[in-house]
N, C-alpha and C positions, 0 to 999 in steps of 0.2 A: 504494500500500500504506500501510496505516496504519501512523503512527511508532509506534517500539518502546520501552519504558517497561520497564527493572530494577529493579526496588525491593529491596532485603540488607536486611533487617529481620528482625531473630531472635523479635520477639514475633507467634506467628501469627497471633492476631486484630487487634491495628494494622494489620500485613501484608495480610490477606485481606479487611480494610473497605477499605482503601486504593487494593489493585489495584481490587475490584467498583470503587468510586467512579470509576477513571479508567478502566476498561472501559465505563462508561456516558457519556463525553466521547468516545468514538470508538478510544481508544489500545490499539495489543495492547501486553500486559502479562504480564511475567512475574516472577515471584518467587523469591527466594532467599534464604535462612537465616543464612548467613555468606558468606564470603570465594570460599571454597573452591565451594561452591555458584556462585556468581556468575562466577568466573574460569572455571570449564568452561561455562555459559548462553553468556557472551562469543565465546566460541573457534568454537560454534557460530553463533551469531545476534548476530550484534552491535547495541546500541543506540547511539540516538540521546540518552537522558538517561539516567543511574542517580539512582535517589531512594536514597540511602544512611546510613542511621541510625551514628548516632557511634559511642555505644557496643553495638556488638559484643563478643561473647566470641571470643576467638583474635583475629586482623589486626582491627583497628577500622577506624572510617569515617575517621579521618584519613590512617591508614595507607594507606588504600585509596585517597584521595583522593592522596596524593603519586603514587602507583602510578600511577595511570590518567593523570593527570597528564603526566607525563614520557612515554607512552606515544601518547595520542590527548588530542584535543578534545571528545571528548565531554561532553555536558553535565554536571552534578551538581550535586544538590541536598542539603544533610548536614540530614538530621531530627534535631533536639537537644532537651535536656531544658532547663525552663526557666531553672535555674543554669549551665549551660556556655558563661557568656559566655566565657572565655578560649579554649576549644575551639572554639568562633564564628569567634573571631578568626585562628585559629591555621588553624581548617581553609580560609578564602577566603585569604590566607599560601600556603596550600600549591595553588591553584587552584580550589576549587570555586567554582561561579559564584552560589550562592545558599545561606539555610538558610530552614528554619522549625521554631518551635519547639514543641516537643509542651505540652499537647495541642492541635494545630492546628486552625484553620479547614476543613475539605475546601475550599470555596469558594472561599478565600483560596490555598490550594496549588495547585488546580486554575488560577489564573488566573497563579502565578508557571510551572506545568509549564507551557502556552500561550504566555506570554512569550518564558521558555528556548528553545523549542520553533522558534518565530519566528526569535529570533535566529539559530539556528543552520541551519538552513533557509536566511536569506538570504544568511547566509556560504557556505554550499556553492552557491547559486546565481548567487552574483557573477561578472562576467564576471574568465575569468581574463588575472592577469597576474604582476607578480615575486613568486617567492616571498617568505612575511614575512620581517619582517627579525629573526636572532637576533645579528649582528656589525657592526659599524659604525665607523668610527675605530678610536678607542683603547679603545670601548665593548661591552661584549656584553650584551645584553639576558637577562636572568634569568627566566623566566615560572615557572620552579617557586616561586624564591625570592621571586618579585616583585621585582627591583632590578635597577639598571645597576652592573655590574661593570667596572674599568679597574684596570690596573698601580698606580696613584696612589691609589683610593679605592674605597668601595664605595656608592651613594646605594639606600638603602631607598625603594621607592615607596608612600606611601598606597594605599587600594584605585581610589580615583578618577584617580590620576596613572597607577596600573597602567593600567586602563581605556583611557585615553586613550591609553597610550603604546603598548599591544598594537592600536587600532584604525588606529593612524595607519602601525603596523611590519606592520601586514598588507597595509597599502594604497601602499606607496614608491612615490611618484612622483605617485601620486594624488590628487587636492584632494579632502575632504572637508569641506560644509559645519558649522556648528556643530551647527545643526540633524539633523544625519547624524550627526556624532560623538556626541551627546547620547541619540539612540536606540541608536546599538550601546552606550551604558552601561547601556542598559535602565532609560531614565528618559522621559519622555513628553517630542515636541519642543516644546518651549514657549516663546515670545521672553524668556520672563525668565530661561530658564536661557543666554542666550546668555554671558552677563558670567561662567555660575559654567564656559563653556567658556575663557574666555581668564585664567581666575586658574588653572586647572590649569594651561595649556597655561604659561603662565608658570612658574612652581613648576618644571615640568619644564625648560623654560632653564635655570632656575637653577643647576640639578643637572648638566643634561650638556652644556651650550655653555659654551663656554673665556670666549666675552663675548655675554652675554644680548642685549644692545639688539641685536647681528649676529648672529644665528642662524646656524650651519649646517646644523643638522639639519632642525628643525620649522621650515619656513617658511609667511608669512604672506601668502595672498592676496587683497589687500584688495577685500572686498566677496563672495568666494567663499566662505571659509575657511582651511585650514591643509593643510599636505603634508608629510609628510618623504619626506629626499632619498634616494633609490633609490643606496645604496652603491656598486651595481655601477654607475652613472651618473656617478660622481666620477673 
């Protein structure tokens, strides 16, 4: 069955260029107005992306984005107006995986929905094993907030240390090569981004190992990649 495509967009014709344009790439697609719109589509037919415009009248797309967030994985994409850098910022903050900014490319959107699309495809097809990790030590993993939370401190994560640290907390126990990590960031695997995997992967020692040069968590396997330690394993 063809993946299922939400688009909340309150301007009809953005709206109904948008759906035709990804009903001609294969996608059912359906549409809705606001919030309220969208939250009954769901309950019915659930998707696999929501392409979700910021500003909304009534619940906005950040709003929605915390929402869905805390609820499922599903994808999302916030369509933004060219000034809302802060709302940019604020809405991948809150989970969404992607924006693009109006007035967009179709080409250009159609090949980040594709991307998305991918990603999340191979995550449901992954073989299974522990569940991801939201608690660990003295640490609890944040994904709405983005941050490791502990009694002691709280470390905000970049978008790029999120990344890394949500692919390695899916995968306990797991080796992931760099190469591997670098695609679930939704970045092409390239040997030059090996180096910008082990400065994140560092950063994030930083932040949640008691003493970086000895890791507990993220371990390193030399010539494979990196693992973190399966909590329930300790």
């Amino acid at each position: 069955m063809a993946q299922h495509i939400l688009i909340v967009e309150d301007d009809r014709t953005t709206r109904m260029r948008l759906a035709a344009h990804l009903r001609k790439q294969g996608y059912r697609v359906s549409e809705a107005e606001n919030a309220e719109t969208m939250e009954q589509t769901l309950s019915e037919d659930p998707a696999e992306l929501l392409l979700v415009d910021i500003n909304l009248d009534g619940k906005d797309g950040l709003t929605i984005t915390r929402e869905q967030r805390s609820m499922s994985r599903v994808g999302i994409i916030l369509l933004t107006a060219r000034d809302d850098q802060v709302d940019k910022i604020v809405g991948l903050e809150m989970g969404a995986d992607d924006y693009v900014t109006k007035p967009f490319d179709k080409r250009e959107l159609a090949a980040r929905v594709k991307n998305l699309l991918a990603r999340i495809a191979d995550i449901g097809q992954a073989p299974q094993g522990p569940a991801p990790v939201e608690d660990f030590g003295p640490w609890c993993f944040d994904r709405i907030r983005r941050r490791l939370v502990s009694v002691a401190r709280t470390e905000t994560l970049t978008r790029q240390e999120f990344d890394v640290m949500a692919a390695l907390a899916d995968h306990p126990g797991q080796t992931l090569s760099r190469a591997r990590l670098t695609e679930m960031m939704g970045r092409k695997a390239m040997r030059s981004n090996d180096r910008m995997i082990d400065v994140v992967v560092g950063r994030l020692r930083k932040k949640l190992e008691n003493d970086p040069a000895s890791p507990e968590w993220i371990l390193t396997e030399h010539g494979k990649g990196y693992h973190f330690v399966d909590p329930n394993s300790v």
